[in-house]
C-alpha positions as CSV (number, residue, x, y, z in Angstrom):
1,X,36.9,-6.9,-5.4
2,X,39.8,-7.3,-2.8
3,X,41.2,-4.1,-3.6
4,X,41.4,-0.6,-5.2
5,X,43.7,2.1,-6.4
6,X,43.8,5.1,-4.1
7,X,44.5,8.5,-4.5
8,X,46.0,10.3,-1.9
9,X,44.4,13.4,-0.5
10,X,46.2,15.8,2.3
11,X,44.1,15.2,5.1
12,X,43.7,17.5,8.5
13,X,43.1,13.8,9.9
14,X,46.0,11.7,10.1
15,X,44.7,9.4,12.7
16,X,41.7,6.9,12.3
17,X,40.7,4.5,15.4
18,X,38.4,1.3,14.1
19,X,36.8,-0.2,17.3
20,X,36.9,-3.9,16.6
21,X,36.7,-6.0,19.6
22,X,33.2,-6.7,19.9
23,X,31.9,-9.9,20.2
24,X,29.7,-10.1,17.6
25,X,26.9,-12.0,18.9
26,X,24.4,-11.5,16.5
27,X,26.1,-13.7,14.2
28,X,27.2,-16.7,16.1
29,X,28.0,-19.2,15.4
30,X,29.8,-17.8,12.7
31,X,31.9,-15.5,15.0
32,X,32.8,-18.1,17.4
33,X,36.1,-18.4,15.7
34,X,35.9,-15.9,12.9
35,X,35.8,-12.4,13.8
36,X,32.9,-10.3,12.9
37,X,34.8,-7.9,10.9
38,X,36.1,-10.4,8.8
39,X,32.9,-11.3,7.7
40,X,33.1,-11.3,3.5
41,X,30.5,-9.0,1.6
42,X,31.6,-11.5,-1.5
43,X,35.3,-11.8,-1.5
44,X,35.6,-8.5,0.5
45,X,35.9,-8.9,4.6
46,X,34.3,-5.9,6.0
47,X,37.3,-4.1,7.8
48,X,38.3,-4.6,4.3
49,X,35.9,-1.7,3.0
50,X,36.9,0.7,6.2
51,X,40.4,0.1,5.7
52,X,40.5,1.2,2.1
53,X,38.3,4.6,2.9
54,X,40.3,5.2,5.7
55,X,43.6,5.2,3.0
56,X,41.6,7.2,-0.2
57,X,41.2,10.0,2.7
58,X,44.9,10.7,3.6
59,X,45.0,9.0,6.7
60,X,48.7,8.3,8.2
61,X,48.1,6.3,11.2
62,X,45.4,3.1,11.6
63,X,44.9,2.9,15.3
64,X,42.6,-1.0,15.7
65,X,40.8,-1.1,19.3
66,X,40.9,-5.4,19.2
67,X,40.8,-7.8,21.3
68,X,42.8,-10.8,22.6
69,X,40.7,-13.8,21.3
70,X,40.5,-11.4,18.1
71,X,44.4,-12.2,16.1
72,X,43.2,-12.7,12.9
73,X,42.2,-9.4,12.2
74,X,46.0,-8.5,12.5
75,X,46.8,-11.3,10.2
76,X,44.3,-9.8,7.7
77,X,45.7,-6.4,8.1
78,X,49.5,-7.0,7.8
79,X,51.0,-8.1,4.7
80,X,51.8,-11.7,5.0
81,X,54.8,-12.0,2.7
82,X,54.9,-16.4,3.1
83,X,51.2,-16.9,1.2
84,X,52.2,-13.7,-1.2
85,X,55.1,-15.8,-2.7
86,X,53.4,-19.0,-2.1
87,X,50.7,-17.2,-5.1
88,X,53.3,-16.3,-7.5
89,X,55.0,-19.5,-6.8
90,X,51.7,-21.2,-8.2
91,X,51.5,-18.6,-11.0
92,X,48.9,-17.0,-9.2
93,X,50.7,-13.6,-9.8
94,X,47.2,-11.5,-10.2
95,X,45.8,-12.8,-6.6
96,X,49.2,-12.4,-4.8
97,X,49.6,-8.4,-6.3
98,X,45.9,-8.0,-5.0
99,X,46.4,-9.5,-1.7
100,X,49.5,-6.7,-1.3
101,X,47.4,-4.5,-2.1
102,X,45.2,-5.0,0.1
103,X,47.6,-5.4,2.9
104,X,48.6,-1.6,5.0
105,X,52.3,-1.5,3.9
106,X,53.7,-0.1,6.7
107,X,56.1,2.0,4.5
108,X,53.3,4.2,4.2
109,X,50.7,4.1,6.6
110,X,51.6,3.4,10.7
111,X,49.5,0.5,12.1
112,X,49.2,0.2,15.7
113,X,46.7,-2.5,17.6
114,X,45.8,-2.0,21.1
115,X,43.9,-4.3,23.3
116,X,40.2,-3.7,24.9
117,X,39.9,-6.4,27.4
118,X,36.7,-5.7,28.5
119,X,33.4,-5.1,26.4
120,X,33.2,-1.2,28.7
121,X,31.4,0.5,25.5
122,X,32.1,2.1,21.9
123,X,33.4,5.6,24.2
124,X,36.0,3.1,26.0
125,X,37.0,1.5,22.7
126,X,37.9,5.5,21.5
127,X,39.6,6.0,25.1
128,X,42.3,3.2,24.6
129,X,43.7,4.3,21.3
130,X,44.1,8.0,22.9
131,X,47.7,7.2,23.4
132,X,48.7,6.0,20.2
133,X,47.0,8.9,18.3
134,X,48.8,11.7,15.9
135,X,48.4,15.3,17.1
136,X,44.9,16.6,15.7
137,X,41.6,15.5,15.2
138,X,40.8,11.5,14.7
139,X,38.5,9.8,12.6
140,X,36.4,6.6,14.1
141,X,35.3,4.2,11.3
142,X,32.6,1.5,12.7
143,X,33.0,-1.3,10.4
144,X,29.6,-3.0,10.4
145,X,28.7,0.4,9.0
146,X,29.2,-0.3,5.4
147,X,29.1,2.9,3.4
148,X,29.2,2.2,-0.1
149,X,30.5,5.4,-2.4
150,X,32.3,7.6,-4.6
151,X,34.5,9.2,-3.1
152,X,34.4,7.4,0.1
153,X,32.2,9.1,2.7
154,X,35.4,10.0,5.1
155,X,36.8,11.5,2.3
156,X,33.5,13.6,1.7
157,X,34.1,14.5,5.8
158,X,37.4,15.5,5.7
159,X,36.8,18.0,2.8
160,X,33.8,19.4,4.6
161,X,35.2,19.1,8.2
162,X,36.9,23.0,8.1
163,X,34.2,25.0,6.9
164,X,31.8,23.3,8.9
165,X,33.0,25.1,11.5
166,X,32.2,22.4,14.7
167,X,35.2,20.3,16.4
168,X,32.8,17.2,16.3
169,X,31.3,16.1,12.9
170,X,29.1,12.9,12.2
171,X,27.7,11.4,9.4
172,X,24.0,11.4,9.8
173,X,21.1,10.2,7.2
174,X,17.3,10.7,7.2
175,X,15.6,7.7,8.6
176,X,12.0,6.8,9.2
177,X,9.8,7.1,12.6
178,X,9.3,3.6,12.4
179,X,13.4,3.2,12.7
180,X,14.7,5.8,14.7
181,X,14.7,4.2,17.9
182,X,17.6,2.2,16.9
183,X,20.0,5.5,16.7
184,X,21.7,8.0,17.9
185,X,20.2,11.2,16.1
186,X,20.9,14.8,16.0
187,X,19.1,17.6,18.1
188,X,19.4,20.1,15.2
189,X,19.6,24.1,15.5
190,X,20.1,24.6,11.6
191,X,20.9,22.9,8.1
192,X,23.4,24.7,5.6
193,X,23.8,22.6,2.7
194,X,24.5,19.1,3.6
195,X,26.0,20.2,7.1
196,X,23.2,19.9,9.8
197,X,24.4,21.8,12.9
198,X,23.1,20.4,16.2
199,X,23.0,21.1,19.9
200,X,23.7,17.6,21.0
201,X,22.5,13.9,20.4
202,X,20.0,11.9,21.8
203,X,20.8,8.0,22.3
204,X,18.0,5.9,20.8
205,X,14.9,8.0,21.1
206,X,11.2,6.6,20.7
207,X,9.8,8.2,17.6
208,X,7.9,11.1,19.9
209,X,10.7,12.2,21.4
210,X,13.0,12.2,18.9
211,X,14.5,15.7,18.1
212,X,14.7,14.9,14.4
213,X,15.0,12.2,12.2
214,X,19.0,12.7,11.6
215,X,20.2,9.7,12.6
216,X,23.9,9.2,13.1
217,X,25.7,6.3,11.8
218,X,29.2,5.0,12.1
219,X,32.3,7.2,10.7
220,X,33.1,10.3,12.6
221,X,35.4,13.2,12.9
222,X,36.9,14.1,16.6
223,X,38.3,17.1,17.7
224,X,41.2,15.9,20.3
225,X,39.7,17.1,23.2
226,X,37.3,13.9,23.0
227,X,39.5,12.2,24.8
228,X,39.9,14.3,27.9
229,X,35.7,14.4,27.7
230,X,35.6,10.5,27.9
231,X,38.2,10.5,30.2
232,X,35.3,12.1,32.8
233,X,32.7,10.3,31.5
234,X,30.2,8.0,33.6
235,X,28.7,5.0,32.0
236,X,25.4,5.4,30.3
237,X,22.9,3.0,28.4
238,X,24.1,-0.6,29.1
239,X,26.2,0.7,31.9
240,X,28.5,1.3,29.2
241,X,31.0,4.4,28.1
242,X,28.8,5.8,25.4
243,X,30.6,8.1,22.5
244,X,27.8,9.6,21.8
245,X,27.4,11.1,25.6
246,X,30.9,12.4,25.0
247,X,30.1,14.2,22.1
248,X,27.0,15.7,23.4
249,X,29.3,16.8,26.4
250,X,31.5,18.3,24.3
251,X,28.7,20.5,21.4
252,X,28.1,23.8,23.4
253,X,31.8,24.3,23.5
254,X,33.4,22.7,20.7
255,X,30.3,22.7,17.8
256,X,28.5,19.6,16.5
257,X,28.0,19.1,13.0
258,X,25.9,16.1,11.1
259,X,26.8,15.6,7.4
260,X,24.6,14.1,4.6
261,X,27.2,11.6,2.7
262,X,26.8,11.1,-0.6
263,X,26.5,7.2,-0.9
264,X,24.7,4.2,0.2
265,X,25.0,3.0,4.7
266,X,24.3,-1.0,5.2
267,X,24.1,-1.9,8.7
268,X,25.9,-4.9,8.2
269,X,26.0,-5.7,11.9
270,X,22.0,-7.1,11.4
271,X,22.0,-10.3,8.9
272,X,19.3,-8.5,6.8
273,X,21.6,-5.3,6.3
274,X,24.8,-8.1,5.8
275,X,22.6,-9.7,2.6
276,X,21.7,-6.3,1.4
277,X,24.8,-5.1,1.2
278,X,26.0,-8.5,-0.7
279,X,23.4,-8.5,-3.1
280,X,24.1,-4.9,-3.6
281,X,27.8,-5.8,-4.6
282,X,26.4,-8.9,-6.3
283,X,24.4,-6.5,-8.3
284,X,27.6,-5.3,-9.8
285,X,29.4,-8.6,-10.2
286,X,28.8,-9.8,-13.8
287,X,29.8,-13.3,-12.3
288,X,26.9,-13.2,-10.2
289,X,24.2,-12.2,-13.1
290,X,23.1,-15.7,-13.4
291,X,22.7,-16.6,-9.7
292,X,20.5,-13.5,-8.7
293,X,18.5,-13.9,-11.9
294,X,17.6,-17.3,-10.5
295,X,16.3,-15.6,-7.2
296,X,14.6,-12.5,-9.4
297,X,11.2,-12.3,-8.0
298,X,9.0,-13.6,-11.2
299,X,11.6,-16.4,-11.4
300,X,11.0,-20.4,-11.1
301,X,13.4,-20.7,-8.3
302,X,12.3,-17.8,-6.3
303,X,8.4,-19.5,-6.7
304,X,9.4,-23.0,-6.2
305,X,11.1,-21.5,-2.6
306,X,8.2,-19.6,-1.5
């Protein structure tokens, strides 16, 4: 699973930000030395994923919003041409072409890392990259936010971002009453297809108040002006710079636009939405039939643990 072919598509959005220098506390103590994003679904670490549907949707430029304490993400990201021939060296030729695969070759894509030194919010994260972004709009990429599909959902964005006819587009997703507190979700005016067009957003509403139940989840489409908008903007919840305040800012005059992927979104930032999203791959794996038929629900094993 460490990599995959991609097909290059022309792409309105040559620049995609990946805000990666959180702390990930909800898995320590595994992220005391390992950084959240490098977290393997399987074999796969899960800037991995975001990486690769970044590439399949014609992106030029990788713009990664890290942090200090947070190297090894570059390490990961780079090609590391020492343990590449150390493979083929050992006749592990197969692993070392998959590794270089895997690896941004900066022949074709432009990788730039800039630091966040302070945890100021998902809006500041987007602010620091502003300067190392290609004219046009940007795509954001959240990581944790596994999306699993075919094509990849910023793909499905990009192709839909010019007739939607909004500067700012989302992915959103229908979610439950019980659940919607834990989103951002869409104040809607209509829905044209998959394209739900909104007035604005509304940070984490209680199931009452909620506008809708279109929540918004982690890859976005950014008209430019974004970053003069969070360049004015006061903190919010947390007493953070919220991206989502920005973008409501910004819908009366630029257009907002929520659009139903085609595919399957793991929160893989929770450790219940991290095992999901493995057993989902797992599901695939025909090297990992046996194990998850041990741990099928009529089975011995799954009995003998309950």
């Amino acid at each position: 699973m460490l990599f995959q072919e991609f097909h290059m598509i022309p792409s309105p959005v040559r620049t995609a930000i990946f805000p990666v220098a959180g702390l990930g506390t909800r898995f320590l103590p595994a992220t005391k030395a390992t950084p959240k994003e490098l977290l393997p679904v399987i074999d796969t670490p899960l800037i991995q994923f975001a990486i690769d549907e970044a590439r399949a949707a014609g992106v030029e430029r990788m713009v990664f919003v890290s942090h200090p304490s947070k190297t090894a993400i570059e390490r990961h990201v780079r090609a590391d041409a020492g343990l590449i021939e150390t493979l083929r060296a050992r006749g592990k030729a197969r692993l070392a072409a998959e590794l270089a695969a895997a690896a941004l070759d900066e022949d074709e894509h432009e990788v730039e890392f800039v630091m966040q030194h302070e945890q100021r919010g998902l809006g500041h994260a987007v602010l620091c990259a502003r300067s190392h972004v290609l004219p046009g709009p940007v795509a954001v990429l959240l990581p944790d936010d596994l999306i699993l599909s075919e094509p990849g959902c910023l793909a499905q964005m990009v192709e839909a971002y010019g007739r939607a006819g909004a500067g700012h587009m989302v992915a959103a997703m229908d979610v439950t009453p019980e659940t919607v507190s834990r989103y951002g979700v869409l104040d809607p005016t209509g829905q044209e297809g998959r394209i739900t067009r909104a007035r604005g957003m509304v940070e984490k509403p209680a199931a009452a108040e909620a506008p809708s139940m279109k929540a918004v989840v982690g890859r976005y489409i950014l008209d430019a002006a974004i970053f003069d908008t969070l360049a004015s903007q006061g903190p919010g919840a947390n007493d953070e710079i919220q991206l989502t305040d920005a973008i409501a800012r910004d819908a009366a005059r630029l257009g907002l636009a929520g659009f139903g992927f085609d595919g399957v979104r793991y929160d893989c930032g929770s450790k219940s939405g991290m095992l999901d999203a493995t057993l989902a791959l797992a599901s695939r794996d025909p090297d990992c039939a046996e194990v998850l038929a041990r741990w099928s629900d009529d089975s011995p094993t799954a009995i003998a643990a309950e």
